[in-house]
C-alpha atoms as an extended CHARMM CRD file, in Angstrom:
* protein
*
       152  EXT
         1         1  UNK       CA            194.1370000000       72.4720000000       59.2260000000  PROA      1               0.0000000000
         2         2  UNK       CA            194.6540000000       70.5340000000       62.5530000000  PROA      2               0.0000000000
         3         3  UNK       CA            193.9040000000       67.2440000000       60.8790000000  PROA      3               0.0000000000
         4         4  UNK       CA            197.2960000000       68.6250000000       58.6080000000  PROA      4               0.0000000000
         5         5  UNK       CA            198.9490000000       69.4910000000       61.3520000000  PROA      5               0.0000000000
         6         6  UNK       CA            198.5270000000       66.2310000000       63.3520000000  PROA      6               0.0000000000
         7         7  UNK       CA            199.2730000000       63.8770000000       60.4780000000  PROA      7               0.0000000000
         8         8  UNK       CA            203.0640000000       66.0720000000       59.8120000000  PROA      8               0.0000000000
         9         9  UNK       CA            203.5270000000       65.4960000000       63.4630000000  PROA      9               0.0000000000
        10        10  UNK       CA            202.7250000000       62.1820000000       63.4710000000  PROA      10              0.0000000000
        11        11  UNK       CA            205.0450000000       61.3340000000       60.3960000000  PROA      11              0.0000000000
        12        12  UNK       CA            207.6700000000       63.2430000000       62.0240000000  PROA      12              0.0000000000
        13        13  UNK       CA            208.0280000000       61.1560000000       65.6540000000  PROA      13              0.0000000000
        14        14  UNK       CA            207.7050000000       58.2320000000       63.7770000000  PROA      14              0.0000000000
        15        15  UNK       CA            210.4480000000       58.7040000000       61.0040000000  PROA      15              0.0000000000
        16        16  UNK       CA            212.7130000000       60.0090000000       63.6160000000  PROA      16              0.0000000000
        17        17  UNK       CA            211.8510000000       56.3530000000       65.4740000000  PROA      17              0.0000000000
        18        18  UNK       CA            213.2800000000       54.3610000000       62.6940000000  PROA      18              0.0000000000
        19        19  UNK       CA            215.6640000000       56.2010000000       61.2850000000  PROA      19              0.0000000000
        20        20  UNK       CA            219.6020000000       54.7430000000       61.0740000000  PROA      20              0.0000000000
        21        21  UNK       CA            221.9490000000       54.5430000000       63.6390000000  PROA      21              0.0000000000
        22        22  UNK       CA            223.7500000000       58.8070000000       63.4180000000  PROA      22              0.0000000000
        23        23  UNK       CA            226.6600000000       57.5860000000       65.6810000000  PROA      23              0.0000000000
        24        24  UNK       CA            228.1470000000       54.2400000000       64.8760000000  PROA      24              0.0000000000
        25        25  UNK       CA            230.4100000000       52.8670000000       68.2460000000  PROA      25              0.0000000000
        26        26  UNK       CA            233.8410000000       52.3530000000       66.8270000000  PROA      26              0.0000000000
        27        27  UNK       CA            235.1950000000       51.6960000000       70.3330000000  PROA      27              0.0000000000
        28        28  UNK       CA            237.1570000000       47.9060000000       69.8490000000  PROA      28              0.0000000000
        29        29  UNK       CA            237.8170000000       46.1890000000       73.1100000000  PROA      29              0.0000000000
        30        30  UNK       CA            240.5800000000       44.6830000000       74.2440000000  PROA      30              0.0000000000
        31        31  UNK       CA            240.1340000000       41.0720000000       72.3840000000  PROA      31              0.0000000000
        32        32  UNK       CA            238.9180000000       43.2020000000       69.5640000000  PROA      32              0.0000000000
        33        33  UNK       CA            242.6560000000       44.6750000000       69.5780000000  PROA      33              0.0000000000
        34        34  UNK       CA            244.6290000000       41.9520000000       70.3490000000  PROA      34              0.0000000000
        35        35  UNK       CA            242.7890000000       40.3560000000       66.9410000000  PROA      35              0.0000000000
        36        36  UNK       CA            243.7470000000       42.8860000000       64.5550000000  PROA      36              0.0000000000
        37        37  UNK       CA            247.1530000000       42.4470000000       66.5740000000  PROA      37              0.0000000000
        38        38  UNK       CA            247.2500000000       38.4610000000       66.0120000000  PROA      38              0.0000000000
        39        39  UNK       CA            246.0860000000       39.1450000000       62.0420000000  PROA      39              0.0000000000
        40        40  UNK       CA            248.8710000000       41.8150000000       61.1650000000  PROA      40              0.0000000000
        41        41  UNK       CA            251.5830000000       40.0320000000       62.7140000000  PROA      41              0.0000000000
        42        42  UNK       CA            250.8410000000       37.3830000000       60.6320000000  PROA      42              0.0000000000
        43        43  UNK       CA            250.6690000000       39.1290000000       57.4520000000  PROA      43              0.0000000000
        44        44  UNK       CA            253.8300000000       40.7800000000       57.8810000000  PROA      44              0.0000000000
        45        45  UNK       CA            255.4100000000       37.8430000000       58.3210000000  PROA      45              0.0000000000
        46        46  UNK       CA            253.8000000000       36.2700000000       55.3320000000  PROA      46              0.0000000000
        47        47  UNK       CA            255.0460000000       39.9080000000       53.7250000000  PROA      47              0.0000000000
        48        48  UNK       CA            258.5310000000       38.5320000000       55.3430000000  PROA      48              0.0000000000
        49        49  UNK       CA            258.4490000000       35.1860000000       54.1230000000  PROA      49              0.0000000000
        50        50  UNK       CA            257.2050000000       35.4440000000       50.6500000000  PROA      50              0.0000000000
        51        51  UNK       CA            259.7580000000       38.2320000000       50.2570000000  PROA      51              0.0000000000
        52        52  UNK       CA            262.9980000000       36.7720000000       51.5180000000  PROA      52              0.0000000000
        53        53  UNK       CA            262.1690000000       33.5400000000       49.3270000000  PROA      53              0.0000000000
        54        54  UNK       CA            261.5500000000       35.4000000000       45.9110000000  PROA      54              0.0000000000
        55        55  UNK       CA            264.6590000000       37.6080000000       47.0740000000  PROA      55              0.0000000000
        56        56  UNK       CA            266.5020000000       34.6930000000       47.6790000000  PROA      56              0.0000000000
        57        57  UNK       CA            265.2190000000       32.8320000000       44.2340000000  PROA      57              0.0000000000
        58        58  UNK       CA            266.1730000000       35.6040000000       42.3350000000  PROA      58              0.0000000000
        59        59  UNK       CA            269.3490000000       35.9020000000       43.2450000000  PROA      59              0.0000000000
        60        60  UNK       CA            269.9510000000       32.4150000000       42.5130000000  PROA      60              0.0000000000
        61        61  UNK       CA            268.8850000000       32.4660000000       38.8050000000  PROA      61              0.0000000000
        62        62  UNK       CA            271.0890000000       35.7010000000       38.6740000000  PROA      62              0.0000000000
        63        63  UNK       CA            274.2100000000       34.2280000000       39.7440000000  PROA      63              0.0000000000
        64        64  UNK       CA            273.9950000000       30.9410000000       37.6960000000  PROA      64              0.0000000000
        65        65  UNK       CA            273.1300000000       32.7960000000       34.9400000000  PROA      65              0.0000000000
        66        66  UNK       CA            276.1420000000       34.7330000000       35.9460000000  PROA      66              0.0000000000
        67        67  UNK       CA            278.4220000000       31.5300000000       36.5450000000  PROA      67              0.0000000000
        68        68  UNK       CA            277.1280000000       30.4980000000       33.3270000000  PROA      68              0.0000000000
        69        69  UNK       CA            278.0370000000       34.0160000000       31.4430000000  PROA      69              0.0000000000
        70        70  UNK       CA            281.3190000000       33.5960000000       32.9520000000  PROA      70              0.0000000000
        71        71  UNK       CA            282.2040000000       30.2390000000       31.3480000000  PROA      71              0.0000000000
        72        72  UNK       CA            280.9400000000       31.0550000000       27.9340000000  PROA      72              0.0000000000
        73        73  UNK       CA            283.4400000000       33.7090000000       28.1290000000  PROA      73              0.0000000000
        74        74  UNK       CA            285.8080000000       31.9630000000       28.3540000000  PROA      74              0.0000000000
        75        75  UNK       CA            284.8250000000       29.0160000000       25.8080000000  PROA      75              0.0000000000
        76        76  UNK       CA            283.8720000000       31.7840000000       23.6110000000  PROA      76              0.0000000000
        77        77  UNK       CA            287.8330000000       33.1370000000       22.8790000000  PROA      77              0.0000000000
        78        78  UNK       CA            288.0250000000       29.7330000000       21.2660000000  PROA      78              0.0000000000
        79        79  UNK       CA            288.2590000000       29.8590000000       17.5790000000  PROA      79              0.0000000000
        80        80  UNK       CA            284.8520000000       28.2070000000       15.6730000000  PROA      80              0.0000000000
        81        81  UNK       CA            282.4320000000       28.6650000000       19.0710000000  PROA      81              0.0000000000
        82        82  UNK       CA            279.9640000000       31.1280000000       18.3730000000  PROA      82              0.0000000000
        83        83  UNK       CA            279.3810000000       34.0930000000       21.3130000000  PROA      83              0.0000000000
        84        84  UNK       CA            276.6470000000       33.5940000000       23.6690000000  PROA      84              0.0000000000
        85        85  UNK       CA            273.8230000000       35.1090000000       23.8530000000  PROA      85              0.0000000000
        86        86  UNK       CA            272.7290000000       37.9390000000       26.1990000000  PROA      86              0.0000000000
        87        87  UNK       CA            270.2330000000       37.8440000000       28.7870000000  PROA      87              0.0000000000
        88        88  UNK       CA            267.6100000000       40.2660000000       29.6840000000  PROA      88              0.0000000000
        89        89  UNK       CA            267.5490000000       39.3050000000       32.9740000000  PROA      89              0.0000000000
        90        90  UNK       CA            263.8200000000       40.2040000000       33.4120000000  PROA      90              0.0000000000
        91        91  UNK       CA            261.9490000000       37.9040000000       35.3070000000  PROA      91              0.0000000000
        92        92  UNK       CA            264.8170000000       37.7760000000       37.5940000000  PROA      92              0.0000000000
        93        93  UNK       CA            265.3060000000       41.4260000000       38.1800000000  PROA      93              0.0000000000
        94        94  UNK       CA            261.0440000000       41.6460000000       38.6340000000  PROA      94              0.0000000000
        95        95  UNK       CA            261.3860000000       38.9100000000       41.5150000000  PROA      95              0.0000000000
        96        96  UNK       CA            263.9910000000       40.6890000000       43.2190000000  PROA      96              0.0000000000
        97        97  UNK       CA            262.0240000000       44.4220000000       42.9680000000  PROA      97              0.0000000000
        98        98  UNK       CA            258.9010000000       42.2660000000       44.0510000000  PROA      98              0.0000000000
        99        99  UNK       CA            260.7880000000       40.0810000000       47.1100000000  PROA      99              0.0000000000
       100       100  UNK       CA            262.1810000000       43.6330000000       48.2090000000  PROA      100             0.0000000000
       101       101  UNK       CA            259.1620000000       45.4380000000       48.1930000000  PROA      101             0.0000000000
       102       102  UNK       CA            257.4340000000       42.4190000000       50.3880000000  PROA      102             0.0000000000
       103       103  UNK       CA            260.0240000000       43.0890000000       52.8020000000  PROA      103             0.0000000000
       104       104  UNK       CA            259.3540000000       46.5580000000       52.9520000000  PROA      104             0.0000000000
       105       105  UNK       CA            256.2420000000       46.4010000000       53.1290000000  PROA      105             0.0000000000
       106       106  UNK       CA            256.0310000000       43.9220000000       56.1790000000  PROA      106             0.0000000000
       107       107  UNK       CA            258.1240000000       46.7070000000       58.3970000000  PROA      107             0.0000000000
       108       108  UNK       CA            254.6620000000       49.1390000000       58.7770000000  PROA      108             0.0000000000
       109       109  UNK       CA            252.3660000000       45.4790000000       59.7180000000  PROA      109             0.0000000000
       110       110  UNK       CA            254.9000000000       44.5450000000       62.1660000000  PROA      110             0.0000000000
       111       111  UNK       CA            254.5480000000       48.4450000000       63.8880000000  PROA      111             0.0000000000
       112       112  UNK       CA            250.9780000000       48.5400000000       63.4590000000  PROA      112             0.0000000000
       113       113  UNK       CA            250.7080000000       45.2220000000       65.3700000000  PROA      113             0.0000000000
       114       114  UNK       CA            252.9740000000       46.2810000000       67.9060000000  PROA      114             0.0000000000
       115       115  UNK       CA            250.5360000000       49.5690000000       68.3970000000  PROA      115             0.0000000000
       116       116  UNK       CA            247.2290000000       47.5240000000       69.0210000000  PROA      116             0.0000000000
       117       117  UNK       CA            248.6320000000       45.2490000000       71.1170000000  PROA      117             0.0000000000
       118       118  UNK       CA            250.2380000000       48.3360000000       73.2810000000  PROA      118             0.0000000000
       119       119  UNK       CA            246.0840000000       49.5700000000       73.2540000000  PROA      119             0.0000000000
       120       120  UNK       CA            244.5520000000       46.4010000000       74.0540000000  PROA      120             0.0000000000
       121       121  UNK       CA            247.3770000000       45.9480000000       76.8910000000  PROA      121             0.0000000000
       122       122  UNK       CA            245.7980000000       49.0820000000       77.9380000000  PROA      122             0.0000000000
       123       123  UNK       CA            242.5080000000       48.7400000000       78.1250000000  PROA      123             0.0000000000
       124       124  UNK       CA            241.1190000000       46.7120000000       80.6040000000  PROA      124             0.0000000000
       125       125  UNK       CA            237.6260000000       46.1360000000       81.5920000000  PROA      125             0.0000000000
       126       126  UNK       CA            236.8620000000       45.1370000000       85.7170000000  PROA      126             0.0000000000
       127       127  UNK       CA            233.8280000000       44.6830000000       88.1530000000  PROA      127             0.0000000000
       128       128  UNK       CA            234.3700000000       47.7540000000       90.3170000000  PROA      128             0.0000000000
       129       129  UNK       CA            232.8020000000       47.7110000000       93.4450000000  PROA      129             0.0000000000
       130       130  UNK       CA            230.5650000000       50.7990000000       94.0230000000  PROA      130             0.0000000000
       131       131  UNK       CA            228.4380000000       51.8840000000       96.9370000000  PROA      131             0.0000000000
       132       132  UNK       CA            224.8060000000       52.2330000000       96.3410000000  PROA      132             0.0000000000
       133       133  UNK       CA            222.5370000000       53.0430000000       98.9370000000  PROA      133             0.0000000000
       134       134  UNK       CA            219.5660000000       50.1920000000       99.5380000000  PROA      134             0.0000000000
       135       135  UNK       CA            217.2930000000       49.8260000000      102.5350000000  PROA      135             0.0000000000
       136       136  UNK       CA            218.5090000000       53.0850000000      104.8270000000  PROA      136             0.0000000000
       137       137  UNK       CA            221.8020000000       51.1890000000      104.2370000000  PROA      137             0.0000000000
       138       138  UNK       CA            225.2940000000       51.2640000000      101.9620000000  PROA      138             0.0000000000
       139       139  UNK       CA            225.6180000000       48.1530000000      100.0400000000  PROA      139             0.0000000000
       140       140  UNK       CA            228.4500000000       47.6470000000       97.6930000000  PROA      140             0.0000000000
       141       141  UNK       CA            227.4150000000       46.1900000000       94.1970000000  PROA      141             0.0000000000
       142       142  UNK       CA            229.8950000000       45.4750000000       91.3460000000  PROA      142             0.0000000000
       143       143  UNK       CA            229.5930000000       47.3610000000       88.0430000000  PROA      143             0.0000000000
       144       144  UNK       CA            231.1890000000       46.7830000000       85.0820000000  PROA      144             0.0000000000
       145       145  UNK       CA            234.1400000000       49.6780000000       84.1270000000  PROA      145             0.0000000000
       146       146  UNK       CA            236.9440000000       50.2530000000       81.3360000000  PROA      146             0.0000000000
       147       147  UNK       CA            240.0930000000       51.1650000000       82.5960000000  PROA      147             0.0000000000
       148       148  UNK       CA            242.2860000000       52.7440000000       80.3520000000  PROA      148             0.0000000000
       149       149  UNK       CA            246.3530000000       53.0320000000       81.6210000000  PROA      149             0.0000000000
       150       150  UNK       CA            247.9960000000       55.7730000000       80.2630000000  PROA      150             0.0000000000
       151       151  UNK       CA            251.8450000000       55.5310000000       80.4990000000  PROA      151             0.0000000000
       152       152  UNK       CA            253.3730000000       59.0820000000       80.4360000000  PROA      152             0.0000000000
């Protein structure tokens, strides 16, 4: 019954040894924000970009489509030309839904960059100097410290 005993504890210091990580650090530092800063930025103004130029297409092929509507009409009241022939309009009206969307969506990336950057701006890690006591004498020694600047 010891010998029992003695292997279960055994097992049971060593699992516990090499067992995962229970709390994962999800602290991001100050470069760490300014990244994810730098990367949304960017995709909003890809977001920004792409969607102002499939806006801007779209509106194109709608009004010379329209121009070209205008001046069938008009050809059209003429005795032996045939009517034209009506456009869906599809592709045209998916661009523009798709360019406005992009532009939407770009709005919540540029104020989620904006955020980070406001945390890594206030975070800031510094050498403080501390007092430490060494040979019956104070001696000041730096040590590493995260400052964290909370604007009221």
């Amino acid at each position: 019954m010891k010998k029992l005993i003695m292997i279960i504890l055994v097992f049971i210091t060593t699992s516990s040894g090499f067992c995962q990580q229970t709390r994962v650090n999800t602290e991001l530092s100050k470069e760490d924000y300014l990244q994810k800063s730098k990367r949304q930025k960017t995709a909003a103004f890809v977001f920004l970009g792409s969607g102002i130029v499939l806006s801007s297409v779209s509106l194109t092929i709608l009004a010379a489509h329209a121009s070209a509507d205008v001046g069938t009409i008009v050809i059209s009241g003429i005795a032996g030309v045939p009517p034209p022939k009506q456009h869906s309009y599809s592709t045209e009206k998916i661009l523009l839904i798709s360019g406005g969307i992009a532009i939407l969506s770009s709005i919540p990336l540029f104020s989620a960059s904006t955020k980070n950057k406001r945390k890594a701006i206030s975070l800031s890690f510094k050498n403080e100097m501390i007092q430490q006591v060494q040979n019956k004498s104070f001696v000041k020694i730096p040590a590493p410290s995260l400052s964290v600047r909370i604007s009221l």
